[in-house]
MIPA-337849 format. One record per residue (C-alpha): residue number from 1; residue in one letter; x, y, z. Coordinates in steps of 0.05 Angstrom, whole numbers, plus 5000, padded with zeros to 4 digits. Example, Ala and Ser with C-alpha at 12.3 -4.5 7.8 and 13.67 -1.06 7.14 Angstrom:
! MIPA-337849
  seq  type     x     y     z
    1     A  5246  4910  5156
    2     S  5273  4979  5143
//
This chain:
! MIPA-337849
  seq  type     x     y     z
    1     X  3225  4806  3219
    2     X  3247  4804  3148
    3     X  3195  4780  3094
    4     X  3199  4767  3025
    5     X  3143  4810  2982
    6     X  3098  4778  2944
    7     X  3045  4830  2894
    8     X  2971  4826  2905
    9     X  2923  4857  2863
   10     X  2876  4878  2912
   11     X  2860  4961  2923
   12     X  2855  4967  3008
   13     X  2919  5001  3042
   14     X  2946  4926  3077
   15     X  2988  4870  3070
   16     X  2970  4798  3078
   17     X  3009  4761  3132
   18     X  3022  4691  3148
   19     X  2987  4671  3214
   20     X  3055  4642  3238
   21     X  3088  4704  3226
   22     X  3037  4751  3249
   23     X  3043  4711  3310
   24     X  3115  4728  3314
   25     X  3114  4793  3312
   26     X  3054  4799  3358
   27     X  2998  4833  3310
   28     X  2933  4802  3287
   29     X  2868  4820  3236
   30     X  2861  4887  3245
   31     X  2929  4906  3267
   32     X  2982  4948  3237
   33     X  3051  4933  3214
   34     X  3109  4975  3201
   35     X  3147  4951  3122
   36     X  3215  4992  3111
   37     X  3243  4982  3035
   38     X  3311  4972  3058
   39     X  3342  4994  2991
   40     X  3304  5065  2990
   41     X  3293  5064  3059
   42     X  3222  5088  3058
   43     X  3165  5053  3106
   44     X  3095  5061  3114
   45     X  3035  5035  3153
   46     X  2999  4977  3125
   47     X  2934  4940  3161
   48     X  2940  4870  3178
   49     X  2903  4804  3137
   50     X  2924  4735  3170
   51     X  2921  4669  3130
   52     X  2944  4593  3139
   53     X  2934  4575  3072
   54     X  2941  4629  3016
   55     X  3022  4655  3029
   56     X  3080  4607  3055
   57     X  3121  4634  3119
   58     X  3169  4680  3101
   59     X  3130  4711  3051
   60     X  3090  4781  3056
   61     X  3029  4801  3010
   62     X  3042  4876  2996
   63     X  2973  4905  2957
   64     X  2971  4946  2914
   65     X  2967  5019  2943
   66     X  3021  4993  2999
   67     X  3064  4971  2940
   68     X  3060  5032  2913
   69     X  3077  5073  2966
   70     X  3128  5036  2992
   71     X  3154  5031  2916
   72     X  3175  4955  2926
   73     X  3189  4899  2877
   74     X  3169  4827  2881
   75     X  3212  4782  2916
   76     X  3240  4841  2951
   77     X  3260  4834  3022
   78     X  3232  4876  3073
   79     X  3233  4891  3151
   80     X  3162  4879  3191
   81     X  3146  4896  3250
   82     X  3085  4919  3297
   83     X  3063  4999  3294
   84     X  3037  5031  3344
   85     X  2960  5055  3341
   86     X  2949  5125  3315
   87     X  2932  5182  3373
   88     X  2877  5198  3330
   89     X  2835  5133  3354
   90     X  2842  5173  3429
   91     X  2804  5227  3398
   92     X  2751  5189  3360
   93     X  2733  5145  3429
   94     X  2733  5216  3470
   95     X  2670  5231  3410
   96     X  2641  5160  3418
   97     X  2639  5183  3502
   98     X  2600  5246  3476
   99     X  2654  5293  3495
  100     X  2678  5357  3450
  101     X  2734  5352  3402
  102     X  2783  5415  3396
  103     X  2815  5443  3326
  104     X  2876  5409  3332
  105     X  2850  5338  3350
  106     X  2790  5347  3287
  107     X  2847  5367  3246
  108     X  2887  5307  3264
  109     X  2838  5262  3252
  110     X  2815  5289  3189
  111     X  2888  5287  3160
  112     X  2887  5218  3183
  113     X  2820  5205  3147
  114     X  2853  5232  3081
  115     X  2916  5204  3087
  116     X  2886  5128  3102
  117     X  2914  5120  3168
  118     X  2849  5108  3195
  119     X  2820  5033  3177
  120     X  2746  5030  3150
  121     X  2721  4998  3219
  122     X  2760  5062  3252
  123     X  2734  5118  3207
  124     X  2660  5083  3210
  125     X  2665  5102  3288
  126     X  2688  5166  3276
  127     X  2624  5181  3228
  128     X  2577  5138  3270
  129     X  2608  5174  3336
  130     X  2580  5250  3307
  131     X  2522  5219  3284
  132     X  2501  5201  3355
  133     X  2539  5260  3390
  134     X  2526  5318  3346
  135     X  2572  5365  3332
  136     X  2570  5447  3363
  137     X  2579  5497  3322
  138     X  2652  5505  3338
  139     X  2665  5434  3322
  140     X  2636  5438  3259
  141     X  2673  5503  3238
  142     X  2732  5461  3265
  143     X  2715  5400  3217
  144     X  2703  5458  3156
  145     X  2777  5488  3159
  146     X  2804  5425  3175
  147     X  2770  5395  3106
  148     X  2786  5449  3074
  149     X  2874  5451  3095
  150     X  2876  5383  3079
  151     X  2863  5383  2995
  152     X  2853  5436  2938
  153     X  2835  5504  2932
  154     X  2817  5543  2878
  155     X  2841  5616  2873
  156     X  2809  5668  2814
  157     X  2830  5730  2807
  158     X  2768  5761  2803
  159     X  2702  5757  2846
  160     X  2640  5749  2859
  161     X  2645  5668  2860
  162     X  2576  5652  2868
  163     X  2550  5569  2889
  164     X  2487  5541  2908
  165     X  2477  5473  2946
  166     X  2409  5429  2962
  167     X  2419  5396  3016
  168     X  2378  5338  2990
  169     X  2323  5287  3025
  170     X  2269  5308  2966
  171     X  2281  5265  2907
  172     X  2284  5283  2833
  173     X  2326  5349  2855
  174     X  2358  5362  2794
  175     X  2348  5441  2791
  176     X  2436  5450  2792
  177     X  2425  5420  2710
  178     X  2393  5487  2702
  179     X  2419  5536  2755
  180     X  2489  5536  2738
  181     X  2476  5545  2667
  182     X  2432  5602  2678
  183     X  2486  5636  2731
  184     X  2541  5628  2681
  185     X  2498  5667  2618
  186     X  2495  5722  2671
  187     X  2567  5724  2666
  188     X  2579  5704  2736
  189     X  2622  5651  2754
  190     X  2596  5584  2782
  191     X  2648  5524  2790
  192     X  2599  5479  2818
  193     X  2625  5409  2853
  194     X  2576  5359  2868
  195     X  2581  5294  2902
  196     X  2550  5233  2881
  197     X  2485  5199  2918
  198     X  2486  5187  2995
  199     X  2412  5183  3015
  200     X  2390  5191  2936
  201     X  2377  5156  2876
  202     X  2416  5200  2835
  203     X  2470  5263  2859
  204     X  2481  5314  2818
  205     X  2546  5296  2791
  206     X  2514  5222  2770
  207     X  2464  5269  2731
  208     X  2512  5306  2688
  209     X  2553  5240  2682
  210     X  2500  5222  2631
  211     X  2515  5288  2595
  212     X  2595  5292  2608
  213     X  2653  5271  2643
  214     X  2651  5298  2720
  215     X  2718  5269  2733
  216     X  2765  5328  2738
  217     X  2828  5358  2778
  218     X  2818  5422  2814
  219     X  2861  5463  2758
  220     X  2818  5424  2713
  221     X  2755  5460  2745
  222     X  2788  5521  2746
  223     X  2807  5525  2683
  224     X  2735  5513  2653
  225     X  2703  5557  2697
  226     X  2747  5616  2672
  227     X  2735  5601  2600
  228     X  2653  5587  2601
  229     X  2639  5614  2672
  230     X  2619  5548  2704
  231     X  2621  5474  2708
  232     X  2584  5410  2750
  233     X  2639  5361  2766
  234     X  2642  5306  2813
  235     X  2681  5341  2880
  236     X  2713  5272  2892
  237     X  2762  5271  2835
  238     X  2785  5345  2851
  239     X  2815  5333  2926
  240     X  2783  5388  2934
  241     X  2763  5373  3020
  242     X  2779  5302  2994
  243     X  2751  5274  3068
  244     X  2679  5286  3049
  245     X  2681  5232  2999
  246     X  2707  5184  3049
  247     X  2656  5199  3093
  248     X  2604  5183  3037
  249     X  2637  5121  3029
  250     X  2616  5100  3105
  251     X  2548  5135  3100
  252     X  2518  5117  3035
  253     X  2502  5039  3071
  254     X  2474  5070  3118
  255     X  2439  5127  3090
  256     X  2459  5178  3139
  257     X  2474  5245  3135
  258     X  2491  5269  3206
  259     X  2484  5340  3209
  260     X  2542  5370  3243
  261     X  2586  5325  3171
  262     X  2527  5362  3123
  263     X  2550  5435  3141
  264     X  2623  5418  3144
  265     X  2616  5381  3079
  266     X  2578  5432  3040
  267     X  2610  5492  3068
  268     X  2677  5458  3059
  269     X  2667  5448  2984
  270     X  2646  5526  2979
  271     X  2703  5554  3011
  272     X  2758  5504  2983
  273     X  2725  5532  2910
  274     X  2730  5606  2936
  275     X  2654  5623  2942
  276     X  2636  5683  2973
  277     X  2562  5682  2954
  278     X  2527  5624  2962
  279     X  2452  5595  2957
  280     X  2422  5539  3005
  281     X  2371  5494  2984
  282     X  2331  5458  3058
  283     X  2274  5419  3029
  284     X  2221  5415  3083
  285     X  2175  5361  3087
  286     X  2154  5305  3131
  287     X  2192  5259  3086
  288     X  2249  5300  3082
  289     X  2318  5311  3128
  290     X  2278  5372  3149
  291     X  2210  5358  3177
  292     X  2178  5427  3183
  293     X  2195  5500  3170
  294     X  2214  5504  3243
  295     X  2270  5458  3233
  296     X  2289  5495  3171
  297     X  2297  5561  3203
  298     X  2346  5533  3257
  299     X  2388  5491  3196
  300     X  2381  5561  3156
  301     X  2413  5594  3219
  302     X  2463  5550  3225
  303     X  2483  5552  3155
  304     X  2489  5624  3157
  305     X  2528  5629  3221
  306     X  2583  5583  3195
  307     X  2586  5618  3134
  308     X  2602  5685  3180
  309     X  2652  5643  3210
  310     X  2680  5637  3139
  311     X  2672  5698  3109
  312     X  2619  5680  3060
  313     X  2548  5706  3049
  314     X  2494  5663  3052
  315     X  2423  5652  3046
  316     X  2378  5602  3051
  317     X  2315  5583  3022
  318     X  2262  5538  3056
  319     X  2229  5497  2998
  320     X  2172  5447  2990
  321     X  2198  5377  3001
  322     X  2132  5339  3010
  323     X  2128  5313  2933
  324     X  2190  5301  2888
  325     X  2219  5358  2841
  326     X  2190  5343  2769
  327     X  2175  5273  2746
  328     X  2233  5234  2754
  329     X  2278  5200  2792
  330     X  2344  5168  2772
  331     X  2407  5193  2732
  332     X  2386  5183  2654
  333     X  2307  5206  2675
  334     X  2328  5270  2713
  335     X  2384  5289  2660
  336     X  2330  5283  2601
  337     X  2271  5326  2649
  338     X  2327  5376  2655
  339     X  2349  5383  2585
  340     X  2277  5385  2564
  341     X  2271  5449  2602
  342     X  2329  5490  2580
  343     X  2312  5471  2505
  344     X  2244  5504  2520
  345     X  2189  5451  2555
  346     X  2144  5489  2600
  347     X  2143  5434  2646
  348     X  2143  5409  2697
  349     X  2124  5487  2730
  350     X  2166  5446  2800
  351     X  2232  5439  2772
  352     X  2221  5507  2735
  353     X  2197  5555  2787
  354     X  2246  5516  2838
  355     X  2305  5517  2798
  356     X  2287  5593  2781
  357     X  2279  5621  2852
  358     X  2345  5596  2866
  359     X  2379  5623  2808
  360     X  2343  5689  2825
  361     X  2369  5686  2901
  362     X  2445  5688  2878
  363     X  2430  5740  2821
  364     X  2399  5790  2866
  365     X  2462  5769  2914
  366     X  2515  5790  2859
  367     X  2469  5854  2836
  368     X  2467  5818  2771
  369     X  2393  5834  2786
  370     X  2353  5890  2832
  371     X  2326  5872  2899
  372     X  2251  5827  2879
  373     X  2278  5821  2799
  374     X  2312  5752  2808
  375     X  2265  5710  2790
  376     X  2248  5753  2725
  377     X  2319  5756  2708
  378     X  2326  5678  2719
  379     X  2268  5672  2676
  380     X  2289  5710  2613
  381     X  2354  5682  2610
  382     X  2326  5612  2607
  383     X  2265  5629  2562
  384     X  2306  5662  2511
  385     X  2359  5597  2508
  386     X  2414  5634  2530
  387     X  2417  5582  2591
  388     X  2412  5531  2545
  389     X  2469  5555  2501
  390     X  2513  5555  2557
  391     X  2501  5485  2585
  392     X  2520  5468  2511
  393     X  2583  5498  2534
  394     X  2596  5469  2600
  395     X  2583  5393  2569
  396     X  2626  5412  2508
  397     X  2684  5437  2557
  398     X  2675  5372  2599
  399     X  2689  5332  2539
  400     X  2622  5325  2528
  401     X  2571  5313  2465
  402     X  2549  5389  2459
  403     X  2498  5365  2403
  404     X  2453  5315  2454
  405     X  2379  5328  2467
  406     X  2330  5312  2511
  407     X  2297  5259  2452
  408     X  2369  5230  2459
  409     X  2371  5207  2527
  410     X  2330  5131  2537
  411     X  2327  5108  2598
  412     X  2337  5032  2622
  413     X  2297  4981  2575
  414     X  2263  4947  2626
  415     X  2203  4972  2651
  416     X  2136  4961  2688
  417     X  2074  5008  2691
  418     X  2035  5011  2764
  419     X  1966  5031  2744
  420     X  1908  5064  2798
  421     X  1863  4996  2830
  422     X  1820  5051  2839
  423     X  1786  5112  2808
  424     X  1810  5164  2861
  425     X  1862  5223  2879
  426     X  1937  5215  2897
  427     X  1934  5230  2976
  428     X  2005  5209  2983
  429     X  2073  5199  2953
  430     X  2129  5178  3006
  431     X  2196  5207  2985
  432     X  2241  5161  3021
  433     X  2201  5096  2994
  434     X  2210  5123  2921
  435     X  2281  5133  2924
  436     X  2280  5062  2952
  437     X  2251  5041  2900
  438     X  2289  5072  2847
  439     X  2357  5047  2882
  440     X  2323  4984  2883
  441     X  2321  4981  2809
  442     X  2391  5002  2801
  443     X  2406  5072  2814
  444     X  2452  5115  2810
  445     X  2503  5056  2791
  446     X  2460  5035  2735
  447     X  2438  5105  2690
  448     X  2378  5076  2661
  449     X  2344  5059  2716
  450     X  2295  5107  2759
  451     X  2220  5120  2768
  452     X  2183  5168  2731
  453     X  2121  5191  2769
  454     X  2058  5195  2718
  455     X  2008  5215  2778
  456     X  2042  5272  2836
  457     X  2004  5288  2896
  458     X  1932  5314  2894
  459     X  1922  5281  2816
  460     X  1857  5254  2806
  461     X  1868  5185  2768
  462     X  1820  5138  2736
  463     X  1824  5060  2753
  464     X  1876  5034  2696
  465     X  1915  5103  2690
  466     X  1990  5092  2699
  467     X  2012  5129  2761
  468     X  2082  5112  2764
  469     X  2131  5076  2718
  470     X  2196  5032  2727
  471     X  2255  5030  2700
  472     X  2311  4990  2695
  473     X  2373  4968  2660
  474     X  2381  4897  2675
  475     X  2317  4848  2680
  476     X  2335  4821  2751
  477     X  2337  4895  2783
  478     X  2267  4908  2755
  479     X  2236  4854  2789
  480     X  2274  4872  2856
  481     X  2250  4928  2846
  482     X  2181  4911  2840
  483     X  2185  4859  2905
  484     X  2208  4929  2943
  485     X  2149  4976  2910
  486     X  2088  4919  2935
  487     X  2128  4918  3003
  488     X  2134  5005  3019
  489     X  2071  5020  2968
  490     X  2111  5096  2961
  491     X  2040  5112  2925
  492     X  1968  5120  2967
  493     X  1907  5128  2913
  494     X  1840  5151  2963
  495     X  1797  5090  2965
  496     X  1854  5040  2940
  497     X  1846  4980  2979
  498     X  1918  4955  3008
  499     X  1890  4881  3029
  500     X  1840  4840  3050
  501     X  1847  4795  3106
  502     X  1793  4744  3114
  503     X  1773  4717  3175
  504     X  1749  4637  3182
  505     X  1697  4614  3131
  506     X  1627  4620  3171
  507     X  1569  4580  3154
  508     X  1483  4590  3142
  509     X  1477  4611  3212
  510     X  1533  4639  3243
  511     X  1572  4564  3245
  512     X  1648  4566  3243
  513     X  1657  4507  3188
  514     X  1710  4463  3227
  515     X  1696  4480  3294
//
């Protein structure tokens, strides 16, 4: 069928058909259509849109992204017709039945994934279909390579490369604002990618986003890294395994993190940036992805065999997940906690002595320190401001403002204090009700807003003293966020009472009044 284009400023990979002609041609909603520019001769694959009402017969609505890779005009004229299915839907339903997936079927689908052949409602059964049938180990080093072969790589001539990952589940993680400075004044090189939040209020690339841009290619990245020895860019602007960001995409709804996509996604990003030493942060905590040490030792395992598989060294470290890292929660919060540190605050000792057992993992890994000495090392370098001095770099090479302090950072102007009922002690904070909480009030898509935690687990607090405070940038997401904190109550004070329920009103006597 020839059609007449017609532009529509709408970003999804489709075209908008007329229900009369989609009937024509035999597709419907959901359907896929091949359009051929019959003066260049190139076609692509759209998805189908029907209506009765918005486009005449006759008339096709190219958007945007089709338009420009079909490189058409308005008012062009262009052949339609029905396309076949992609073979790579065979291989996602042979996942949703539980079966095994080989490397040439994972790789197909993944190149399908970054190349948009697959629609959203197709690539959410792909994610949902390894969330439910977890991947083997072979499957996942099948998903890694294939991640990897389908964007970026980075190449430096000289090595060690060293990275570091948390997995996350523990909130207020922000120990990468002060390992990768501290790896870099060791004169190692660190070009750290981070993705944004999945399960989080904040990733680590929204963090630095309050101190820099994170938006960079992957010559971009290398380039920096050579010239101050290490950066923390978003990964999803590099193509650098471009997949994994479409896979946040479907999860971050959700927030899942199936574990089979974790390892292929973090191990991707490290070999696609040429690491060959590499750090793994597993939280453990009942509140965590990682429930007990147990668990950690099989993920650390796992970790380390695909890395094997790789050719990369890795170790992991098992750390305390059951209260968050530091005080805060939320991009402008965490940035500011983490600034205060490398410009010389001695707390909070949980982001320090975190953030410095990791450094000191990778620097006994390159022999930038002796077997025991990381730590020490780790410490000196950030104690004497050297660390500091280079994450003055990194922002300044990001086309940041190398001058900013901690005192410079204000979070969202909206807050409320929760004060203690009760004169008590802090017997529980629930990680995945605070992050709720601080999503509720905006973040990561809103900077200002977050929670910063006055009160952690095992504080004694008086009745009136502010255990936790909320923040947010826009008057409406405070008070949502306010509705959500009475509903999960993420803080337990001993001897706060939750609610009374009354029974009937009884009478001198024992009489029910009424009855």
């Amino acid at each position: 069928m020839k059609l007449t284009t017609k532009s529509i400023d709408i970003e999804n990979r489709g075209v908008l058909l007329h229900a009369g002609d989609a009937r024509e041609i035999s597709v419907r909603d959901g359907d896929r259509v091949e359009v051929k520019n019959h003066i260049t001769g190139e076609s692509v694959s759209a998805f189908v849109d029907t209506t009765a009402s918005l486009i005449p017969q006759g008339v096709i609505g190219i958007y945007r992204p089709t338009q420009v890779r079909i490189d058409v005009l308005e008012g062009a004229e262009v052949e339609v017709r029905a396309a076949d299915r992609p073979a790579t839907l065979d291989f996602i339903r042979k996942k949703m039945d539980g079966l095994r997936l080989g490397k040439e079927e994972t790789l197909a689908i993944i190149r399908d994934v970054v190349d948009d052949v697959l629609s959203p409602s197709e690539l959410t059964a792909y994610i949902v279909a390894t969330y439910t049938n977890p991947l083997d180990m072979d499957e996942v080093e099948h998903l890694t390579r294939a991640m990897v072969e389908t964007g970026e790589q980075l190449h430096f001539p000289s090595y060690p490369i060293v990275d570091k990952h948390s997995i996350g589940g523990v909130p207020g993680n922000k120990i990468s604002l002060l390992i990768v400075p501290i790896i870099a004044a060791a004169g190692l090189k660190i070009p750290k990618t981070s993705s944004r939040a999945i399960t989080g209020a904040a990733g680590t690339a929204d963090l630095m986003e309050v101190l820099a841009p994170v938006a960079f290619s992957a010559l971009e990245v290398q380039q920096m890294t050579e010239k101050v020895g290490g950066v923390i860019v978003w990964g999803g602007a590099t193509n650098i395994a471009p997949a994994d960001d479409r896979f946040i995409t479907v999860e971050y709804p959700f927030k899942i993190d199936a574990r089979g996509q974790m390892l292929a996604s973090v191990m991707a990003k490290k070999f696609a940036v040429g690491a060959n030493l590499v750090a793994i942060d597993i939280p453990v905590g009942e509140h965590t992805k990682v429930p007990n040490a147990d668990e950690g030792r099989k993920l650390a395992r796992e970790f380390i065999d695909l890395g094997e598989r790789l050719g990369m060294r890795v170790e992991c470290a098992l750390t305390y997940g059951e209260s968050l890292v530091g005080h805060t929660i939320g991009p402008k919060l965490e940035a500011r906690e983490a600034l205060a540190v490398l410009e010389g605050a001695t707390e909070p000792t949980s982001l320090i002595q975190k953030s410095l057992s990791l450094a000191g993992i990778l620097l006994e890994m390159s022999g930038k320190a002796a077997p025991g000495q990381g730590y020490a090392v780790a410490q000196e370098i950030l104690s004497s401001g050297r660390a500091l001095e280079k994450m003055k770099q990194i922002i300044e090479v990001q086309g940041g403002d190398p001058s900013v302090t901690s005192a410079g950072i204000v979070p969202g102007e909206h807050q409320f204090v929760v004060n203690a009922p009760a004169t008590g002690y802090v017997v529980e904070l629930n990680n995945k009700a605070l992050i709720s909480l601080a999503r509720a009030a905006g973040a990561p898509q809103d900077r200002g807003a977050g929670v910063y935690i006055h009160a952690k687990k095992g504080t004694q607090v008086r009745s009136g003293e502010p255990i936790f405070t909320v923040y947010a940038d826009r008057k409406w997401r405070l008070q949502k966020a306010l509705e959500e904190g009475r509903r999960l109550m993420p803080v337990v004070v001993e001897g706060m009472l939750i609610d009374r329920v009354p029974g009937r009103h009884w009478g001198v006597g024992g009489d029910v009044h009424g009855a």
